[in-house]
N, C-alpha and C positions, 0 to 999 in steps of 0.2 A: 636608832633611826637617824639620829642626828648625824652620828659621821657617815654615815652612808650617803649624806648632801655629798659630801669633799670626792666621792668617787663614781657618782652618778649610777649608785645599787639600790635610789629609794624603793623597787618593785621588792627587789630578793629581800631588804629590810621590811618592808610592808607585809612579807609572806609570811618572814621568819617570826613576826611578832603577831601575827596572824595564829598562825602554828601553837606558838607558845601560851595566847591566849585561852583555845580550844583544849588546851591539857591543861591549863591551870583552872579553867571550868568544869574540867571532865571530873579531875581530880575532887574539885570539893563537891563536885555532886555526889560522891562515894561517901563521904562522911554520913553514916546513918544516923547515926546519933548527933542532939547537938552536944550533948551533957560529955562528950568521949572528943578529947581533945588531946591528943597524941602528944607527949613532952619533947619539944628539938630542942638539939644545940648544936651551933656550928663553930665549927674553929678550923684554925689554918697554923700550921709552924712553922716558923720565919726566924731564921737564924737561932734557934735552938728555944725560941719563945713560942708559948702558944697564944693566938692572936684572936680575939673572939667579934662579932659582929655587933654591934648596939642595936638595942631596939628600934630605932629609928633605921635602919640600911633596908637597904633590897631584899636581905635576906632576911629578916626578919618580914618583912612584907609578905613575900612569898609563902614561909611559915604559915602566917595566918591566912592567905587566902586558903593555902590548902588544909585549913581548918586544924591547923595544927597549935600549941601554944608554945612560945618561942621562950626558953627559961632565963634569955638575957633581954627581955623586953623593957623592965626596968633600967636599963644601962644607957644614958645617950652618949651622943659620940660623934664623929665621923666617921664616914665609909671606908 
């Protein structure tokens, strides 16, 4: 939403995280169980490294809201 100030798209930013919202509620409303907590890990390769997310980034966030347990939670960092 913020850079969508610099091009005057706050509606479609407003929409798009509207949107994203609504599937990130959807999503952990499936989680039946609370005790079942699905194992992620995410990574990226970047010049022949694999490059992993810290607990603390977006992706980790997302992980848990969709009720998942993020296996580099422990790890801080930057994004």
């Amino acid at each position: 939403q913020f850079l969508a100030l610099f091009f005057n798209r706050e509606k479609e930013a407003d929409e798009y995280v509207a949107r994203v919202s609504s599937a990130i509620k959807r999503i952990y409303s499936l989680n039946l169980s609370p005790d079942v907590r699905p194992k992620v890990i995410w990574g990226d390769i970047y010049e022949e490294r694999v490059l992993v997310e810290p607990g603390n980034s977006w992706v980790a966030e997302m992980v848990n809201l969709a009720g998942g347990d993020y296996l580099f939670s422990d790890i801080a960092g930057g994004s």
